[in-house]
C-alpha positions in Angstrom: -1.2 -3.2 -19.7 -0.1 -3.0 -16.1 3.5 -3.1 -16.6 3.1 -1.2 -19.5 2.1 1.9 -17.9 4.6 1.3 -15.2 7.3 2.1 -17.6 6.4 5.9 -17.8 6.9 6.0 -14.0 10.2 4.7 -13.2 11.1 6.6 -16.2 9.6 9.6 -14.9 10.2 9.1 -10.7 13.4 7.8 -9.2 11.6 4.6 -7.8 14.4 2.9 -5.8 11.9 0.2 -4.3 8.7 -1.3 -4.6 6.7 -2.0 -1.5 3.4 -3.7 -2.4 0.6 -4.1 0.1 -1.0 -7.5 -0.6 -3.6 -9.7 1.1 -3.9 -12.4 2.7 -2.7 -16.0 1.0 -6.3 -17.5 1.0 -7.3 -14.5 -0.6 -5.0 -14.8 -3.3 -6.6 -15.8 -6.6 -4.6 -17.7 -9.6 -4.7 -14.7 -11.5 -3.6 -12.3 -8.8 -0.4 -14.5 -8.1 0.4 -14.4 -11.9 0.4 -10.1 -11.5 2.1 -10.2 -8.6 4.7 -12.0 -10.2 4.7 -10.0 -13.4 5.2 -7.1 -11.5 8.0 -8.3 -8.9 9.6 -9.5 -12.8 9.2 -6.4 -14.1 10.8 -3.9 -11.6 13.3 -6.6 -11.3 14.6 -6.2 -14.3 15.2 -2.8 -13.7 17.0 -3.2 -10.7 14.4 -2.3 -8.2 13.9 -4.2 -5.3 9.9 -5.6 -4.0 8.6 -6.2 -1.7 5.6 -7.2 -0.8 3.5 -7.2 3.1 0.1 -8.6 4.3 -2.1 -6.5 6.4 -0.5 -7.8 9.7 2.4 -6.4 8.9 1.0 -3.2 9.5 -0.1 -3.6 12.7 2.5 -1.6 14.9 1.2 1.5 12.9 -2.2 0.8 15.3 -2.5 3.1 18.6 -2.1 0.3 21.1 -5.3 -1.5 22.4 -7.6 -0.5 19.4 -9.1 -2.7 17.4 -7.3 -3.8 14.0 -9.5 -2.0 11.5 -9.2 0.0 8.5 -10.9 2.7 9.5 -8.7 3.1 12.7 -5.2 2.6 10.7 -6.4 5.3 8.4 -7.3 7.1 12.3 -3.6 6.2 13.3 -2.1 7.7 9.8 -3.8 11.1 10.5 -2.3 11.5 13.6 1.2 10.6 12.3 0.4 12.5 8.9 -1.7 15.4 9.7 -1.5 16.4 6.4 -4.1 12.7 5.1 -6.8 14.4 7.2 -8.4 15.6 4.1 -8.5 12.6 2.6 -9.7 10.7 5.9 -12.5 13.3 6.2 -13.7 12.5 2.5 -13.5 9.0 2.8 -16.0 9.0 5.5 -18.5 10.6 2.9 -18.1 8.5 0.4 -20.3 6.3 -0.7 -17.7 4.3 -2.5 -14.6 3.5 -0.4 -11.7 5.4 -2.4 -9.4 6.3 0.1 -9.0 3.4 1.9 -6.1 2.2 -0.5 -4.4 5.5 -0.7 -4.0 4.9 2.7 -2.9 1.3 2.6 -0.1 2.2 0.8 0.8 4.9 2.7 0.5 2.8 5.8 2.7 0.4 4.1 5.8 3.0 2.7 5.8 4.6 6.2 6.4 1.1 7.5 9.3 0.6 5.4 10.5 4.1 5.7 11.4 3.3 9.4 13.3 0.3 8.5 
C-alpha cells in the first residue's frame, strides 16, 4: 500500500532524491527493515536515489552547546526557517505529538540541501 501510493507522487512532483530519516539500528524491527528496503527498491527503479540518516546525523543543525533534543532541533529549525514557527507553536499544544516528524524531515532535507 505504501509504495502504492507513492506512485501518484513521483508522478505528480519531480522527486529527484529520497532522503529518509530513520532510527537508530537497535530500534529497527524485522518488519521496518523489510519497508525500508521496499521503498529504497521502489524509487530505485525509477531512478531516484535514497538515502537514508539516523538522528545523529542531524546534529550540526543543533545551536552549539544545547542539549540534543527534539524539541530544541525543532527550536534550531525556527530560527533557520522562520516560516515552521507556526507549526512549532502548535506542536507545543498538542496533546498528541504531530509535528515533531514534519520537522524531522525537514531537519533532514535541509541537511542534504547543504551538501
Amino acid at each position: 500500500m505504501i509504495t502504492t501510493s507513492l506512485e501518484p507522487c513521483v508522478r505528480k512532483y519531480c522527486i529527484t532524491r529520497v532522503v529518509l530519516s530513520i532510527p537508530y539500528v537497535y530500534h529497527q524491527t524485522e518488519a521496518y527493515k523489510q519497508l525500508i528496503y521496499k521503498i529504497r527498491e521502489f524509487f530505485e527503479a525509477k531512478g531516484v536515489p535514497v538515502f537514508a540518516e539516523t538522528p545523529e546525523a542531524l546534529y550540526p543543525l543543533y545551536q552549539s552547546q544545547q542539549k540534543k533534543t527534539k524539541k530544541e532541533l525543532m527550536k534550531a529549525l525556527c530560527i533557520k526557517f522562520p516560516q515552521l514557527l507556526y507549526c512549532y507553536q502548535r506542536e507545543l499544544r498538542n496533546k498528541n505529538k504531530y509535528y515533531t516528524k514534519v520537522f524531522e524531515a525537514v531537519a533532514v532535507a535541509a541537511l542534504y540541501a547543504e551538501k
